[in-house]
Every structure is written in structure tokens, then in C-alpha cells.
KENU-853230 format. One line per 10 residues: number of its first residue (from 1); for each residue x negated, y, z negated of C-alpha. Coordinates in Angstrom, 3 decimals. Example, Ala and Ser with C-alpha at 12.3 -4.5 7.8 and 13.67 -1.06 7.14 Angstrom:
REM residues 2
1) -12.300,-4.500,-7.800 ~ -13.670,-1.060,-7.140
END
This chain:
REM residues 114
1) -251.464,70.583,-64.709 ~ -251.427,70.847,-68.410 ~ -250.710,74.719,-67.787 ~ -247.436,74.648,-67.063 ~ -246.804,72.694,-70.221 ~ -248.141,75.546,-72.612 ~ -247.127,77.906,-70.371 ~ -243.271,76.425,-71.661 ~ -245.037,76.105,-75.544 ~ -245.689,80.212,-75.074
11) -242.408,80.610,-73.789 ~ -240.986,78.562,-76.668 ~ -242.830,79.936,-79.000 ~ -241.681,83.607,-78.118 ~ -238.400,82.815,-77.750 ~ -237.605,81.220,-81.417 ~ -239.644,84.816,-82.286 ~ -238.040,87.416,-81.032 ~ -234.580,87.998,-81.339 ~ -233.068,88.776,-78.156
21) -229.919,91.346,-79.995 ~ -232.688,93.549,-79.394 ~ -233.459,93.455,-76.118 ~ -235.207,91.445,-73.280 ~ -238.830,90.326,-72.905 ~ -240.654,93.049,-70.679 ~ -244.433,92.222,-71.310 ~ -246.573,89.578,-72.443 ~ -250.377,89.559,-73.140 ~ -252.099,86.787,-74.237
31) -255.767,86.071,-74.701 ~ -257.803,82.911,-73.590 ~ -261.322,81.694,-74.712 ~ -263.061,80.505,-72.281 ~ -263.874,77.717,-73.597 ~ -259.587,77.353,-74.121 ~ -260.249,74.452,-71.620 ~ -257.343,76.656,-69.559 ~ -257.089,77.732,-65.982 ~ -255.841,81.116,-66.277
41) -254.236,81.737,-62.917 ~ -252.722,78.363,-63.562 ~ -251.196,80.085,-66.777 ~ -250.133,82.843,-65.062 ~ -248.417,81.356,-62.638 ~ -246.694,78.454,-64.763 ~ -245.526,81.622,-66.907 ~ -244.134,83.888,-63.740 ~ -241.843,80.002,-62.442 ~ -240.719,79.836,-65.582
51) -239.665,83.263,-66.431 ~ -237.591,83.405,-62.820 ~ -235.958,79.866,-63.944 ~ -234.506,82.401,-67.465 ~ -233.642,84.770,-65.372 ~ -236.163,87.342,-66.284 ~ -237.977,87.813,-63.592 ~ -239.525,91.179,-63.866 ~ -241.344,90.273,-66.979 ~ -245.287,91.254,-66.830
61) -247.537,88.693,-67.695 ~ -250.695,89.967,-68.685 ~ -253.922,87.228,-69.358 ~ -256.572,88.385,-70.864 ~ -260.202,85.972,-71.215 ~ -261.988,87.193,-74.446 ~ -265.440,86.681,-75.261 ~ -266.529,83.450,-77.147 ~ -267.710,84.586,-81.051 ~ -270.684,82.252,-82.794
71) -271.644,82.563,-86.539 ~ -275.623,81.622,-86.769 ~ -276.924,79.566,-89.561 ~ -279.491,82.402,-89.457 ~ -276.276,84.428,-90.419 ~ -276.118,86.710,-86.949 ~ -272.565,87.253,-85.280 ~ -272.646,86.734,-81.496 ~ -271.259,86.586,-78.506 ~ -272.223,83.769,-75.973
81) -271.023,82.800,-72.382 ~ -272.243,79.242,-72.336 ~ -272.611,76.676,-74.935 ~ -276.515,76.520,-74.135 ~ -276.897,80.286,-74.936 ~ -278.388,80.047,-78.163 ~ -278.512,82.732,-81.128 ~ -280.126,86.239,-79.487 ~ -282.099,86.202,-83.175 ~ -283.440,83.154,-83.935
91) -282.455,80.834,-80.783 ~ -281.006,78.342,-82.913 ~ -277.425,76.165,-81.348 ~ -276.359,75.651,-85.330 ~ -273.808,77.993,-85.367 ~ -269.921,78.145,-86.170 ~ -267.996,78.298,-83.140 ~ -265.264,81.659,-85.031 ~ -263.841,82.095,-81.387 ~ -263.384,81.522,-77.886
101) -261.641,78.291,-77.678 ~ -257.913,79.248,-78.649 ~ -255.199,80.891,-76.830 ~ -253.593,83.612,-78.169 ~ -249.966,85.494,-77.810 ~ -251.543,88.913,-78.698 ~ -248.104,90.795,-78.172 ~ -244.425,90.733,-76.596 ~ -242.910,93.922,-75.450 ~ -239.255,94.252,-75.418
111) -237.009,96.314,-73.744 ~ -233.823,97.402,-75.513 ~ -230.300,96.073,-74.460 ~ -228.154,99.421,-72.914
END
């Protein structure tokens, strides 16, 4: 379950980001491509055990899948759902992949220390 191993990279990541003087971690979104190669309840989940293990339980972990973005050698911007859809213009599968198979930590809500 590679999940739970970037689930600990995102938690990682966050934590050498935000500076907790401030406050604790209240939300996260994050955005998947679907073509990420990631199970998103998987994610979620890995996320939620790991959270409870930092004692911050009550933090909301929200996933988001995007849509996959292609640039056509034709020079149309698309969206696609498969890698078999081909360009809505010209049908053509030359294209530049711009999005769709990265995972992103959109945003981090914090709540301020009392």
C-alpha cells in the first residue's frame, strides 16, 4: 500500500511548512490526477491513522480527483478521461500530458492556538 507512505510524505511535507506557534492543522485538501497512479480512499484513510497517531484527530481531510489536462500538437487544450481519448479537434494522441498525473497539497487550514 504505497498510500500510506505518501500519505506520511504529505504529512511531512506540511509539517516542516507550517509553523505550529500558530496554531494546529484543521483542514487539508489535496488534489489527485487520475492518472496519480493513487487510490484515493486509500489516501484518505492512510491520512485520518496517521493524524490520530499526532494526536490531531479532528483534522478534515479533504481529496479532491481533478481532471487530466492535454496540450495537442494541433495546439488545442483539453481535458481527457482515458489515455485513448484523443484530441476533440483533430483526434490526434500527440499531445503534452500538462496535468492529471501529480498530487497536489492545494491548502492547509489552521486553527489558532487559545
Amino acid at each position: 500500500m504505497h498510500e500510506f507512505a505518501l500519505a506520511e510524505d504529505i504529512i511531512k511535507t506540511i509539517g516542516t511548512s507550517v509553523n505550529h506557534k500558530f496554531g494546529s492543522i484543521s483542514q487539508i485538501n489535496i488534489e489527485v490526477g487520475p492518472f496519480s497512479g493513487v487510490v484515493i480512499d486509500s489516501l484518505e484513510f492512510g491520512l485520518q491513522i496517521i493524524m490520530k497517531e499526532k494526536t490531531n484527530p479532528t483534522v478534515k481531510i479533504n481529496i479532491k480527483q481533478v481532471s487530466a489536462r492535454a496540450q495537442c500538437q494541433c495546439g488545442k487544450s483539453y481535458s481527457f478521461t482515458t489515455m485513448f481519448d484523443g484530441c476533440p479537434v483533430c483526434n490526434s494522441l500527440q499531445r503534452k500530458i500538462i496535468s492529471g498525473m501529480d498530487i497536489v497539497i492545494n491548502s492547509v487550514e489552521i486553527r489558532e492556538n487559545q
